[in-house]
C-alpha positions as CSV (number, residue, x, y, z in Angstrom):
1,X,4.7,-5.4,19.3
2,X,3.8,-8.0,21.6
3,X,2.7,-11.3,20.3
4,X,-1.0,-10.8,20.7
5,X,-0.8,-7.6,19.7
6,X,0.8,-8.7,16.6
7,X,-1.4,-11.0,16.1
8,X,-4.7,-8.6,16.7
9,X,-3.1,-6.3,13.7
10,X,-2.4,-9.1,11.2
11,X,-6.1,-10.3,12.2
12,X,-7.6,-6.8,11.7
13,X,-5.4,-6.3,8.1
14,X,-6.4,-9.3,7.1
15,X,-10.2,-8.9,7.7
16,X,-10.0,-5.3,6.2
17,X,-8.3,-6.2,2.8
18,X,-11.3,-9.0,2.3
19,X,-13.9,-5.8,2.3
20,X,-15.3,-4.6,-0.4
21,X,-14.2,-0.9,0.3
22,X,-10.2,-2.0,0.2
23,X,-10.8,-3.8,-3.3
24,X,-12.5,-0.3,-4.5
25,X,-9.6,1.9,-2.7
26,X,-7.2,-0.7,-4.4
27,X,-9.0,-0.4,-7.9
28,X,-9.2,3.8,-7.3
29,X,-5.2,3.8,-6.5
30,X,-4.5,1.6,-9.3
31,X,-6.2,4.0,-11.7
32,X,-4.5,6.9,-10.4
33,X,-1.5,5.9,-11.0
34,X,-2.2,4.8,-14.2
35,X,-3.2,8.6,-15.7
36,X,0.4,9.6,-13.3
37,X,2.6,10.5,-15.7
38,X,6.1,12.4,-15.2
39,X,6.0,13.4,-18.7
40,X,4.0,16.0,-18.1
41,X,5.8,17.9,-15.9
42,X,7.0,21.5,-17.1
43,X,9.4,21.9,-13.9
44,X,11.4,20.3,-12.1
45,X,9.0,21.0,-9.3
46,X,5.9,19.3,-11.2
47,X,8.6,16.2,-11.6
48,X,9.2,15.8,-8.4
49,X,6.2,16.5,-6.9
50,X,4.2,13.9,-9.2
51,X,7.3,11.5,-8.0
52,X,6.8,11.7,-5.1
53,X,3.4,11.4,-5.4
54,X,3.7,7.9,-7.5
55,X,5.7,6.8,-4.5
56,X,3.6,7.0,-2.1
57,X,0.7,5.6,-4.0
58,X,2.7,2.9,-4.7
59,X,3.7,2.4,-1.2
60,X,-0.6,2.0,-0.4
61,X,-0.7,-0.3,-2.9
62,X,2.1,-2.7,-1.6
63,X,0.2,-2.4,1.7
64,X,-1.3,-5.6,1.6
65,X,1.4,-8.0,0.3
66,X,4.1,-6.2,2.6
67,X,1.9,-7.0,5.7
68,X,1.2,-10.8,4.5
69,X,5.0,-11.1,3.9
70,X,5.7,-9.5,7.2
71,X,2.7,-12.3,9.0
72,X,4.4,-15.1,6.9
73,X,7.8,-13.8,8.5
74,X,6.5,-13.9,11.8
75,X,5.2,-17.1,11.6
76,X,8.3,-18.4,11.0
77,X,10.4,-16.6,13.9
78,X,7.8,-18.3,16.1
């Protein structure tokens, strides 16, 4: 990405997690993952389905600290 264009996205990320709607989505993931449980799998494909479901929620929800850790690392390469 070019610099501005960087910049544009870090801008836009960082505008969109201060809205309301990204603290409910946040608050909605949070409590899905919370009633996950790989316990109640019967098969092995219930396991790893609901794994690889917990991944990828987890992944949203380290969305907005990988992207300020990634604009703090920019910064610095500047």
């Amino acid at each position: 990405m070019a610099n501005a264009d960087q910049q544009q996205y870090f801008d836009d990320a960082r505008e969109m997690f201060l809205t309301r709607g990204w603290q409910d989505f946040i608050e909605d993931i949070e409590g899905i993952v919370e009633t996950l449980t790989l316990d109640a799998a019967d098969t092995a494909d219930d396991f790893f389905f609901c794994k690889g479901k917990l991944e990828a929620l987890r992944v949203i929800l380290s969305y907005e600290d990988t992207v300020k850790q990634s604009e703090t690392l920019n910064d610095i390469d500047d």
